[in-house]
N, C-alpha and C positions, 0 to 999 in steps of 0.2 A: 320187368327189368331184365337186361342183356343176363345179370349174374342169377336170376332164377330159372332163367331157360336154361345153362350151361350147368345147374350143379349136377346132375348124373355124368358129365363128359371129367370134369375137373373140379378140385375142391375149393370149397370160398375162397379158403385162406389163399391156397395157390392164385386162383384170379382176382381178388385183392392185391396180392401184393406184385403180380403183373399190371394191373392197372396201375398203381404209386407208382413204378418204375417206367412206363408210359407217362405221365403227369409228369415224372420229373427231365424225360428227357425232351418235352415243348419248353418247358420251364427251362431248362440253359439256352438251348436252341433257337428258341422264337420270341422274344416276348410281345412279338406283334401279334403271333397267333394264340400265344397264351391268354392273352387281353378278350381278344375275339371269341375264343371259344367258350370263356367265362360268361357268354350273353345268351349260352344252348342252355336247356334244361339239363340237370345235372347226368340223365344217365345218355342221352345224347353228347352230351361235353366230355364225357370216358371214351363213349366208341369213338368219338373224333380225333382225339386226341392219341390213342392207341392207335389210329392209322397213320396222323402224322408220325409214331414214334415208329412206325415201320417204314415207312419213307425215308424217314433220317437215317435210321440205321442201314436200308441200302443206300445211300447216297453215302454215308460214312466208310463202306467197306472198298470202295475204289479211291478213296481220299487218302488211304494210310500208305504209308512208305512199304514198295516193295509188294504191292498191289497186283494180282496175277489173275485172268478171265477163271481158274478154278477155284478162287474165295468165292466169288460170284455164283459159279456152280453150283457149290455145296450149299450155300444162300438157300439155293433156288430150290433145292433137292427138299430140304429142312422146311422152307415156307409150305410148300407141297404136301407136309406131314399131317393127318390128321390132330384135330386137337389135345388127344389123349397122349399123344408120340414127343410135345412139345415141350422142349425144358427151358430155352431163352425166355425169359421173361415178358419182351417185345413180342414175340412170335406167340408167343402164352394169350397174350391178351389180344393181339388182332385178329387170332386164328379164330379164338371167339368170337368178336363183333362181325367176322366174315360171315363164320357160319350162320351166327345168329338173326342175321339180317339179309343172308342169302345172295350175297353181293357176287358178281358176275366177275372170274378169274380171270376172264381177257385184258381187263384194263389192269389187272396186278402185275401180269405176264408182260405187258405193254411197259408198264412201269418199267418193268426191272431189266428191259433186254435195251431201253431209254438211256436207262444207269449205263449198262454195259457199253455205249458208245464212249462212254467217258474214259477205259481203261485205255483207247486207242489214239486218245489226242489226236484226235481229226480234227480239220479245220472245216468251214462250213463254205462252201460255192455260192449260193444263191440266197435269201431269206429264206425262198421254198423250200429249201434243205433245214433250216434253221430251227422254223416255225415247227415243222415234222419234230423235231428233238425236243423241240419244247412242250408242243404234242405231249409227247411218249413219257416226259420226267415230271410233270406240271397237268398236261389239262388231265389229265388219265387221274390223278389227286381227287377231282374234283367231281370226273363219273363216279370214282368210286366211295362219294359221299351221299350222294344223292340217294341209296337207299339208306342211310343215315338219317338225315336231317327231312331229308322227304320232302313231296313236292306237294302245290298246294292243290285242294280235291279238283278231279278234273283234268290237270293238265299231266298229258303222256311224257316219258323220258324222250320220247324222238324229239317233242317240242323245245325242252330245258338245255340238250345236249351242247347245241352250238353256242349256246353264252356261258356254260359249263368250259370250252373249249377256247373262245374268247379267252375269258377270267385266266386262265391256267397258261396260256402262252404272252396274256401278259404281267403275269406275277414273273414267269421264269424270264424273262425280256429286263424287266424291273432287275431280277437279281441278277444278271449277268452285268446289265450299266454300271451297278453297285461295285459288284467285284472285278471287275475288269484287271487289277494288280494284284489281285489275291490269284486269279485264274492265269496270270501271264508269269508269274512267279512260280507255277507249276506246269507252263511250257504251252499252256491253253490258251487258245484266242478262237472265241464264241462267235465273233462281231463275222459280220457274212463278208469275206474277198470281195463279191460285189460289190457293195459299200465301200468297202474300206479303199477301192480301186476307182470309185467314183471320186473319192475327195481327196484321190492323191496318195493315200497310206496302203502301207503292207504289213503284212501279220509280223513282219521282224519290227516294222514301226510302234507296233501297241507291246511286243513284249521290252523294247527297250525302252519302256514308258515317255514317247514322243506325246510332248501335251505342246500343242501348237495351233494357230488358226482354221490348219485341218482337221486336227481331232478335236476342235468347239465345234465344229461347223458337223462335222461325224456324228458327234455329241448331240448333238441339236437336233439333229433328225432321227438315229433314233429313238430319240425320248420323244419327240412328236409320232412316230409310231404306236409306243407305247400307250400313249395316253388317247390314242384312236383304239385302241383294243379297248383298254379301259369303257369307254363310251359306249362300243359295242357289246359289251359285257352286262354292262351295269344293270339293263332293261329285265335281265332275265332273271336277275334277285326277285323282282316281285311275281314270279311263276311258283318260288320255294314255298314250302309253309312257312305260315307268319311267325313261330317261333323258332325258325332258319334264322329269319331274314336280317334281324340286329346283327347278327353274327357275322354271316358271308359280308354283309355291307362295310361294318369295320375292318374286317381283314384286308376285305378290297381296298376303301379309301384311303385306309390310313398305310396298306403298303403302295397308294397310287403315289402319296408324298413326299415319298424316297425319292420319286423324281425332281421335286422341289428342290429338297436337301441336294442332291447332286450339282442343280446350278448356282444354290447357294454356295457350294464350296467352290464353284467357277472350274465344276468339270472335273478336277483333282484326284480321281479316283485311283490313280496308278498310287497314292501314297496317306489318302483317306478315306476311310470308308463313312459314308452318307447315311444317315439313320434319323428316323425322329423319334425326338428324346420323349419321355415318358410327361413332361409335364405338355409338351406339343399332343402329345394323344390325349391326353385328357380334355383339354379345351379343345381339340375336336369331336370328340365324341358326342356329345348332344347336337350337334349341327348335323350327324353322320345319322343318328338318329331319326332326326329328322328328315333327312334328304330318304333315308330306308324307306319310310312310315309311307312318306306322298309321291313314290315311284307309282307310274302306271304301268299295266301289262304291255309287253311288247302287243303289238298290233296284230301279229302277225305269225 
């Protein structure tokens, strides 16, 4: 177990009660990933979860009022600390599952320098730009599971990477659609000038919440984007070990749904947010199940 390796580093009690405080911060957070990571084995469902709760809490520190590139710094200085050096409770517990599992600091670094695009409310030129941010905040999530959940005997990380990469730039695709009024209400618009210059709209159009036959038509493609990633993604679930795979699969499916919910509300996102509700994920889940179980391997 992750907590018999680490007790000479730190004491139970202490990484016990860093992991409860990891649990509970998926638990406000997610409850889509909450749900999902309830399907790992219980001490793979800790490190899991202890990294989303590190992800959240850099993504938290450029979200607060009055947000400055040196909170980020010291972030960064702190994450950097040996496990012994570590008193946040979040950094207590992932610092463990990193060491413990030997997980590769690039894709952490990748992460968090991802985040730091955030603090400068940049607008995005191309998808090609886009897709890179999503990259960096999102697929890098999902490298850095994989010695986690672990792949299935046989198949190398070079092979798992790019459906690893898939998955993660369209979960973050997924939550940008979602929040589109939450993000223009803090002066952000995600959506690529490209696009938004194809059907006619500009970033002052999406922050003054314009919902018009341009932004369905805006709407519409890229959720048909999205749901091309999805596809692409999905093949590389059956590369993970099988008691990965109920896991990644729910998280996947059931956040591929959001898109549904979206045109269910008929696009409305500057003033709702699109979510499925907790009795919609249950009657999906044994279908999702299912669809895990009788994936075949990419081909290729």
């Amino acid at each position: 177990m992750v907590t018999d390796r680490l007790s000479p580093l730190v004491s139970q009690a202490s990484l016990g009660a860093a992991m409860r405080e990891s649990e509970a911060v998926i638990r406000r957070h997610s409850r889509t990933f909450f749900l999902a990571t309830a399907l790992l084995p219980v001490v793979k469902r800790r490190a899991i979860r202890a990294l989303y709760a590190f992800c959240r809490e850099t993504d938290d520190l450029i979200d607060r009022e009055g947000a400055v590139p040196e909170d980020l710094d010291r972030w960064q200085a702190q994450v950097q600390a040996p496990l012994e050096n570590q008193t946040d409770p979040v950094l207590v517990a992932w610092t463990a599952v990193r060491e413990a599992y030997g997980i590769d600091r690039q894709y952490e670094t990748e992460l968090i320098e991802g985040v730091r695009q955030d603090l400068y409310a940049r607008r995005y030129a191309t998808w090609k730009d886009l897709e890179r941010y999503c990259y960096a905040v999102a697929s890098t999530v999902g490298l850095l599971s994989i010695p986690i959940i672990e792949l299935a005997p046989g198949v190398p990380f070079e092979q798992a990477r790019p459906y690893a990469i898939h998955l993660g730039v369209a979960l973050q695709l997924t939550n940008i659609l979602r929040d589109i009024g939450e993000d223009a209400a803090r002066g952000r618009v995600y959506l690529p000038l490209e696009d938004l210059h194809t059907f006619g709209l500009s970033d002052w159009d999406i922050l003054q919440g314009v919902h018009d036959q341009r932004f369905i038509d805006l709407m519409q493609f890229e959720i048909a984007r999205a749901r091309e990633l999805y596809r692409q993604a999905l093949p590389g679930i059956a590369l993970l070990s099988p008691a990965a795979r109920p896991a990644v699969g729910a998280a996947a499916l059931i956040y591929r749904a959001i898109l549904d919910e979206i045109e269910s509300i008929g696009y409305r996102v500057h003033n709702r947010r699109a979510h499925t509700s907790g009795w919609k994920k249950a009657v999906m889940l044994p279908g999702i199940l299912w669809t895990v179980a009788t994936l075949a391997p990419p081909s290729s």
